[in-house]
N, C-alpha and C positions, 0 to 999 in steps of 0.2 A: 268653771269660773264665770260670774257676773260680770260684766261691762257695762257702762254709760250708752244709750241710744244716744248718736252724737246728734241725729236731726232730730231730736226736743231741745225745747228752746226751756229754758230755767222758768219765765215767766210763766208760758201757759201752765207747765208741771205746778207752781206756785196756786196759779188759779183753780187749777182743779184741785188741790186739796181744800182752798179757801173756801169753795164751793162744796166738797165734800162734807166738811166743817158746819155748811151753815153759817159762816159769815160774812158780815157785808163788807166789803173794801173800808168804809169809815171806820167798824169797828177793829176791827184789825189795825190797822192804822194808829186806831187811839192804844191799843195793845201794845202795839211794837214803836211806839213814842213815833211816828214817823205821820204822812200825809196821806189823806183818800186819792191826791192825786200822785203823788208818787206811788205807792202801790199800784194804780191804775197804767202808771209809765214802766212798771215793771213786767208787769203782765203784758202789754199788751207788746213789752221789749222796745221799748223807747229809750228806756234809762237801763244800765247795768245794774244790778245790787252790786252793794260792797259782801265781802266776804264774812262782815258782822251783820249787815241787813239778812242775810242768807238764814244766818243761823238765827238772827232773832225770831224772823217768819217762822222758822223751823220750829221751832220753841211754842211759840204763841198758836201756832197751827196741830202741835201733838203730833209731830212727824214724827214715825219710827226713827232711831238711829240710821238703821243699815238705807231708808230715802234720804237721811240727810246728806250722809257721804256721797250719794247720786247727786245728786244735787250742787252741792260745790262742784261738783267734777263738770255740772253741764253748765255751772258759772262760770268756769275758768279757775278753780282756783283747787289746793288740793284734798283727801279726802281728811278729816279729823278724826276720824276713830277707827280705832283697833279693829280687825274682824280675829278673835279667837273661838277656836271647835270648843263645844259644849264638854265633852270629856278632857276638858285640859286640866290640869293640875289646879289650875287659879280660878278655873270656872267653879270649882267644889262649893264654893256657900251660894252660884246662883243655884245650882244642881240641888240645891238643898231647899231653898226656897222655891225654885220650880214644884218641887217633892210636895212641900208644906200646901202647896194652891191647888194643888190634882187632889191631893188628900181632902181638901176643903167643900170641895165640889160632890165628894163622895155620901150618899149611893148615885150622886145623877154622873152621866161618863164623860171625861172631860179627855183632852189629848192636848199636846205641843207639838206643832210643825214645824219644818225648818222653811227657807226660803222656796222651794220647791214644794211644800207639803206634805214632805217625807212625815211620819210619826219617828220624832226622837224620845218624846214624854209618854204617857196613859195612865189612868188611875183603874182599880181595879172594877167600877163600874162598866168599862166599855168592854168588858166578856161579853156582858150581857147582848149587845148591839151585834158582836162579832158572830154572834151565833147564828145569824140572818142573813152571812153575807159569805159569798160562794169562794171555797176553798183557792181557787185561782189568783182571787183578792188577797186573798191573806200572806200571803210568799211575801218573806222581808225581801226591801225595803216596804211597810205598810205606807201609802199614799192617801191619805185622808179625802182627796178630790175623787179619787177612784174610787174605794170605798163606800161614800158620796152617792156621788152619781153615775153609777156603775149600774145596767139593770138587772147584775146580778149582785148589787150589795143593798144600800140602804133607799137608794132609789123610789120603787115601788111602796115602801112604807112611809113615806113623809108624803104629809097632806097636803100639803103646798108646798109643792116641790117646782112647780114652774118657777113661783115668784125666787125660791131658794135660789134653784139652777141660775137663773137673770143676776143675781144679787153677786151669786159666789165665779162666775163671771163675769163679771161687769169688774171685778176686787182683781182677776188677772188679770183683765185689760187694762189696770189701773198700775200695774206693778209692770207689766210689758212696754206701757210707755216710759216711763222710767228706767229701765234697767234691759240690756239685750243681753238675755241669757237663752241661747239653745234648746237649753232642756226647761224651762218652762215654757217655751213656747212650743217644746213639740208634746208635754204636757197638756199645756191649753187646747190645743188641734187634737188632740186627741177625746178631750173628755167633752168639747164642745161639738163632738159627731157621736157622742152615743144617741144612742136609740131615745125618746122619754118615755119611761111607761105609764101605762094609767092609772089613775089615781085608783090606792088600792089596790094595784094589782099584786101579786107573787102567788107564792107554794100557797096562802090561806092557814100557815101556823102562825096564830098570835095575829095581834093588830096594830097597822101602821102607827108609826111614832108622830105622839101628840105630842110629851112632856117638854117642857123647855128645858134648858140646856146650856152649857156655853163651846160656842165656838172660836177655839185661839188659833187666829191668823197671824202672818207673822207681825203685826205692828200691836198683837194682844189678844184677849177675848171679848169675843161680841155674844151677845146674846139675843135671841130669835125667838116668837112665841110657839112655836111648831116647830123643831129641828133636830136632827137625833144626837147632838152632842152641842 
C-alpha cells in the first residue's frame, strides 16, 4: 500500500511539478484565475490552498490522478478518487483503450507500468527488446526499471544511457517525495546501485538501441530520442 510522506509540505510538491512544467508562478497563476503572489505564498507555505486551489493547480499542472490524491492528503484534506485494479470488471473499456495505444505504437515496443513499474501492458514489439535481456529479468512480475537498467538487460545497449539512468531516476525521486511506499523505494536503492556499463558494451549480438520509442511512466508516455521503448 502507498501512503502520504507526511514531512512534504503540499507547497514545495506544488513547486516541483510547476517547475517540472516549465512554468512560471505568473503564468500559472493566470491559468488557475488566481495570483503570482498567492502561488508564491503557497509554495513557499505561507498561505494554505483551499481544497479547490489544490485541484485547480492539479489540473492546470497535468498532475497524474494517483499525485493528485497525494496531494489533498498532504493538504489536509481527503483523497478524491477511486484507486481500482486494472483487471476489474469496470476497468474493461480502459483495458481496451490501453490495448488500442500499445497497438498503435506497433512495430516500435511500447509497455504500461504500474505505480511500482511492474509491466501490466506490452505490445507485441517488445519480444524483440526481450531477446537481449537475461533470463533472470524476465521471471513475472516483469519490472520495466530492472529491465532498464539492469547490466544484464537493456542497459549496455542504450547510447545514452547515463543521461537516461539520471532522468528515470530523478522521475523516482520525484514520486518518492510524494508518496512513502516501501517497495518503491527499495526499488529505487536497488536499481540506483547497479553497476553502469559502457557504452556499447554486452554479448556484441546486434547493436545498441538507437530507435525512438515511448516510454509510459505512470503519469503517461514520454518519449526520448535514444531509448529502448
Amino acid at each position: 500500500m502507498t501512503t502520504v510522506s507526511p514531512d512534504t509540505g503540499v507547497g514545495p510538491l506544488l513547486r516541483g511539478w510547476r517547475e517540472r512544467r516549465r512554468i512560471s508562478q505568473l503564468d500559472l497563476a493566470l491559468r488557475a484565475d488566481s495570483s503570482a503572489r498567492h502561488i508564491s505564498f503557497i509554495e513557499t507555505g505561507r498561505s494554505r490552498p483551499s481544497e479547490d486551489m489544490v485541484l485547480r493547480l492539479a489540473e492546470q499542472l497535468a498532475i497524474p490522478v494517483r499525485e493528485r490524491n497525494a496531494l489533498l492528503v498532504v493538504a489536509g484534506y481527503a483523497p478524491r478518487y477511486a484507486q481500482t485494479p486494472l483487471d476489474a470488471p469496470a476497468m474493461a473499456p480502459v483495458r481496451e483503450g490501453l490495448e488500442r495505444l500499445l497497438d498503435g505504437y506497433e512495430p516500435y515496443p511500447a509497455l504500461v507500468v504500474d505505480g511500482t513499474y511492474d509491466v501490466v501492458a506490452a505490445n507485441r514489439g517488445i519480444a524483440l527488446l526481450m531477446e537481449w535481456v537475461s533470463d533472470e529479468l524476465l521471471t513475472p512480475p516483469l519490472n520495466a526499471m530492472r529491465i532498464t537498467l539492469h547490466p544484464a538487460g537493456l542497459a549496455p545497449r542504450i547510447l545514452n544511457l547515463a543521461e537516461w539512468r539520471a532522468d528515470l531516476l530523478a522521475q523516482m525521486e520525484r514520486q518518492l517525495a510524494l508518496v512513502r511506499s516501501p517497495q518503491l523505494r527499495a526499488l529505487y536503492e536497488e536499481v540506483a546501485g547497479y553497476p553502469v556499463p559502457g557504452r556499447g558494451a554486452g554479448d556484441g549480438a546486434g547493436a545498441p538501441v538507437t530507435g525512438p520509442g515511448p516510454w509510459p511512466g505512470p503519469g503517461g508516455v514520454r518519449r526520448r530520442s535514444h531509448c529502448p521503448w
